[in-house]
C-alpha positions in Angstrom: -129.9 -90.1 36.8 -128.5 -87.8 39.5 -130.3 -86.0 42.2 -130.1 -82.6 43.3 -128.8 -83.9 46.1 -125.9 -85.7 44.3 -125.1 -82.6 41.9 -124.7 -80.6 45.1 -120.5 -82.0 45.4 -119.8 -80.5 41.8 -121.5 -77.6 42.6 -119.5 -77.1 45.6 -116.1 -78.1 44.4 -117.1 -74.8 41.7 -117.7 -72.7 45.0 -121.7 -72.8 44.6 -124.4 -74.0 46.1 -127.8 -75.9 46.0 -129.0 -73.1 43.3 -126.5 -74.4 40.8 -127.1 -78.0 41.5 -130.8 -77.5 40.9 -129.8 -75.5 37.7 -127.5 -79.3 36.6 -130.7 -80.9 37.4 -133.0 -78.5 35.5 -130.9 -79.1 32.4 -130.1 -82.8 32.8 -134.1 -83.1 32.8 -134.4 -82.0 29.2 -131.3 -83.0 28.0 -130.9 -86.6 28.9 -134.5 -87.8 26.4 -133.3 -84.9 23.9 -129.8 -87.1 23.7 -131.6 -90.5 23.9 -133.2 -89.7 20.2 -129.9 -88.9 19.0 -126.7 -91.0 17.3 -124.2 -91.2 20.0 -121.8 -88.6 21.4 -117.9 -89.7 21.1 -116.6 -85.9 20.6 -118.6 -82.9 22.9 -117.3 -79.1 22.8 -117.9 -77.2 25.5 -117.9 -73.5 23.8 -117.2 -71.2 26.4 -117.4 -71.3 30.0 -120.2 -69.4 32.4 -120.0 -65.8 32.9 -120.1 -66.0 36.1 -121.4 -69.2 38.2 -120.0 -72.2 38.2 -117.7 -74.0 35.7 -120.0 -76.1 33.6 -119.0 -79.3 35.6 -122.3 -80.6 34.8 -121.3 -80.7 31.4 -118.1 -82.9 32.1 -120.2 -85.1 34.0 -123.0 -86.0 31.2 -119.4 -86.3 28.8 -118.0 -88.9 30.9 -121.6 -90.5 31.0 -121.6 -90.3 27.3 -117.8 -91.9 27.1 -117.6 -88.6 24.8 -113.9 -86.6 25.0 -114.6 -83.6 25.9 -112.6 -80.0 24.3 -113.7 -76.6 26.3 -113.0 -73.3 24.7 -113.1 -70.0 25.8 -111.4 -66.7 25.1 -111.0 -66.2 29.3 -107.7 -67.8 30.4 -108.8 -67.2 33.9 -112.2 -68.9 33.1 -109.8 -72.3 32.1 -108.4 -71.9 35.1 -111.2 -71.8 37.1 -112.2 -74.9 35.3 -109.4 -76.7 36.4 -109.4 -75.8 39.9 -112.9 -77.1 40.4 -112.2 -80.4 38.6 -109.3 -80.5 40.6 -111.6 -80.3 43.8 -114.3 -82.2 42.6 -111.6 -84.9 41.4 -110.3 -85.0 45.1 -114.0 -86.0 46.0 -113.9 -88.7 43.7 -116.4 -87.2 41.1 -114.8 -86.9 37.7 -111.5 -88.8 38.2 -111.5 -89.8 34.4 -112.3 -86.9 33.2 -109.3 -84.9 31.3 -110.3 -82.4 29.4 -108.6 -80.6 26.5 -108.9 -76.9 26.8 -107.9 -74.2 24.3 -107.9 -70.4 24.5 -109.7 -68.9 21.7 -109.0 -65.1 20.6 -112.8 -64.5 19.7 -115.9 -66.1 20.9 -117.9 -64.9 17.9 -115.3 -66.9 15.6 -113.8 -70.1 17.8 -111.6 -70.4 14.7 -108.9 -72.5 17.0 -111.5 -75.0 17.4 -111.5 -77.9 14.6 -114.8 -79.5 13.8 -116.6 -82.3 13.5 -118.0 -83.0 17.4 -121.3 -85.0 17.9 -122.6 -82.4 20.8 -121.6 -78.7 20.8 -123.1 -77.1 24.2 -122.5 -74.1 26.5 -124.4 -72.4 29.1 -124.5 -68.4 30.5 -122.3 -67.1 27.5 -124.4 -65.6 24.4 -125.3 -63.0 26.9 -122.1 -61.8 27.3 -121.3 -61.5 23.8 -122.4 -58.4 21.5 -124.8 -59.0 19.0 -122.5 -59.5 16.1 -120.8 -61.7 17.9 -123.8 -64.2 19.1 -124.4 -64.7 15.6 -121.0 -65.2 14.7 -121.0 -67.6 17.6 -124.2 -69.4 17.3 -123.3 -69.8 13.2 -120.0 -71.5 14.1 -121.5 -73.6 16.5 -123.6 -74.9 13.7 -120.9 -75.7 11.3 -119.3 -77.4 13.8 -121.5 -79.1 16.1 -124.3 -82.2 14.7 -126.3 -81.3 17.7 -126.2 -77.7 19.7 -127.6 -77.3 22.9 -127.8 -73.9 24.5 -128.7 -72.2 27.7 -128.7 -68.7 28.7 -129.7 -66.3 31.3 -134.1 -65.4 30.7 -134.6 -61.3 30.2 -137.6 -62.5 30.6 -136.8 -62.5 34.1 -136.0 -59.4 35.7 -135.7 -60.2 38.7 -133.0 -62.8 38.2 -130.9 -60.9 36.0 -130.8 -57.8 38.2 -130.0 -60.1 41.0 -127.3 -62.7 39.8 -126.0 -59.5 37.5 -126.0 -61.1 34.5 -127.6 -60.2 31.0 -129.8 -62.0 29.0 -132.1 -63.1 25.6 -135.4 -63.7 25.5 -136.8 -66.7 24.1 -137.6 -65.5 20.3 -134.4 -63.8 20.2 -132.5 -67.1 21.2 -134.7 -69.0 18.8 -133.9 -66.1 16.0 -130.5 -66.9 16.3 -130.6 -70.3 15.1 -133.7 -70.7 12.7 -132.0 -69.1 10.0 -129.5 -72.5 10.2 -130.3 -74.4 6.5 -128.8 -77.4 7.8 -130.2 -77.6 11.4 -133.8 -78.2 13.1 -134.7 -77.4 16.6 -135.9 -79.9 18.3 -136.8 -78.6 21.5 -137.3 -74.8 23.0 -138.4 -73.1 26.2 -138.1 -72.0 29.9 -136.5 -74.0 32.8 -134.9 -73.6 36.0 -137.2 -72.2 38.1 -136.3 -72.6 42.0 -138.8 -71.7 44.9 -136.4 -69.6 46.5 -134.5 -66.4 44.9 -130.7 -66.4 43.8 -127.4 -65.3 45.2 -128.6 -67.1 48.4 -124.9 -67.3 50.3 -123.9 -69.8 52.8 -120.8 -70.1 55.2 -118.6 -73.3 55.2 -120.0 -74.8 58.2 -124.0 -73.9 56.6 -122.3 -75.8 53.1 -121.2 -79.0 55.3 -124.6 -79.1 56.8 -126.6 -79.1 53.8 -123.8 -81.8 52.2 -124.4 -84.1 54.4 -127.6 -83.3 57.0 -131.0 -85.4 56.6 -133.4 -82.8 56.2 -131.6 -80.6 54.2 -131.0 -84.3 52.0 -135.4 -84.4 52.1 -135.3 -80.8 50.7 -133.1 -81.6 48.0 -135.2 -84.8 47.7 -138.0 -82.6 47.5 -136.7 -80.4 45.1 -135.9 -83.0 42.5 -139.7 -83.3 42.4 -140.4 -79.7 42.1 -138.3 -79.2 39.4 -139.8 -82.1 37.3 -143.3 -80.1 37.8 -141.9 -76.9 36.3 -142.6 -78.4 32.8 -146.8 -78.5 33.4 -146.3 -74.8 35.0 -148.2 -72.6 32.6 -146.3 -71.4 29.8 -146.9 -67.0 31.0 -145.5 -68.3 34.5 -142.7 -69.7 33.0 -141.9 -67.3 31.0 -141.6 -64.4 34.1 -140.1 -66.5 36.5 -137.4 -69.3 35.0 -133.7 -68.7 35.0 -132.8 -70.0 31.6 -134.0 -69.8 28.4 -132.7 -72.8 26.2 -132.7 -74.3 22.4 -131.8 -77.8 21.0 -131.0 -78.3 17.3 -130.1 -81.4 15.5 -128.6 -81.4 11.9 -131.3 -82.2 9.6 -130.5 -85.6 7.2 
């Protein structure tokens, strides 16, 4: 299991900071006993890459933990790009250095139709609320067909706050949910709120204020800290969660 602490070096080599690698964390912490139930992952599509923060390393990291190959789609060339240039860094840090993912450039994130199926794991995080309506359902649909398990995260409009600040859209729970119940073939297995750090977002830090907190004790004991933090968030009540997470999020599993 990695740390906060330890998901800080992808986070940098994507040019963020201890916010994203809490975010990883957040997700790792319902993900990894989600995956556990399930039949293993050998083939894991990434559809679509962030908005705006990060690069979904995290994602390449639980692939290479899964031995899955990993495909990542997305209709931004300059997202793929960005992709590569912080696997590239996080490679030179030794994190990754397996890793080669295939990437394609789709024309339409509602449709994905240059993506073939069948993968084990179908996952993305901060892009439904980019999309327009028509085209989350288009999206979330295709993600169905293809995917035997779909995991999805997105920005909470639950949260204000958050989405003002980092300038993102978002969904709220139900709507998230809506957008996969009607699936005949799928069950969700898991729905809620996480990622909710004691301190706000688009927090920025110079180099030499990244090098210290890489690498300095006590900002290692408030990472440290942190990692127990974020395992509390789940006995937070429900109305708190709900106004103050980051992410709203939904796990499916084809029904048998």
């Amino acid at each position: 299991m990695y740390s906060i602490k330890s998901l800080y070096t992808p986070a940098l080599a994507e040019g963020e900071g201890v916010g994203t690698a809490y975010e990883y964390f957040a997700k790792r912490l319902v993900l990894r006993p989600w995956l556990k139930r399930l039949p293993s992952v050998k083939r894991m599509l990434i559809a679509g890459l962030p908005e705006k923060y990060g690069s979904s390393l995290d994602f390449l990291l639980l692939a290479e933990e899964l031995g899955a190959t990993a495909v990542v789609a997305d209709d931004r060339p300059e997202a793929i790009e960005k992709l590569q240039k912080s696997l590239a860094a996080a490679q030179s840090q030794n994190w990754l250095t397996g890793c080669q993912p295939e990437t394609r450039i789709v024309a339409d994130m509602g449709a994905l139709a240059e993506v073939d199926a069948p993968f084990d794991l179908v996952i993305s995080s901060e892009v439904l609320q980019r999309l327009t309506e028509a085209e989350r359902q288009g999206y979330v649909a295709r993600a169905l067909d293809l995917g035997t398990a779909v995991a999805l995260f997105c920005p909470n409009a639950a949260n204000p706050a958050h989405t003002n600040l980092s300038g993102l859209s978002g969904l709220h729970l139900n709507e998230l949910q809506a957008l996969v119940t009607p699936s005949p073939h799928h069950l969700v297995t898991l729905s809620g709120y996480i990622d909710m750090p004691p301190f706000p977002p688009g927090i920025v830090r110079d180099e030499d204020q990244r090098a210290q907190a890489s690498s300095g004790q006590m900002e290692a004991f408030a990472m440290w800290g942190l990692g127990y933090y974020a395992r509390l968030e789940k006995v937070i009540p429900a109305s708190v969660r709900r106004r103050q997470s980051h992410i709203v999020y939904i796990l499916a599993y084809e029904a048998k």
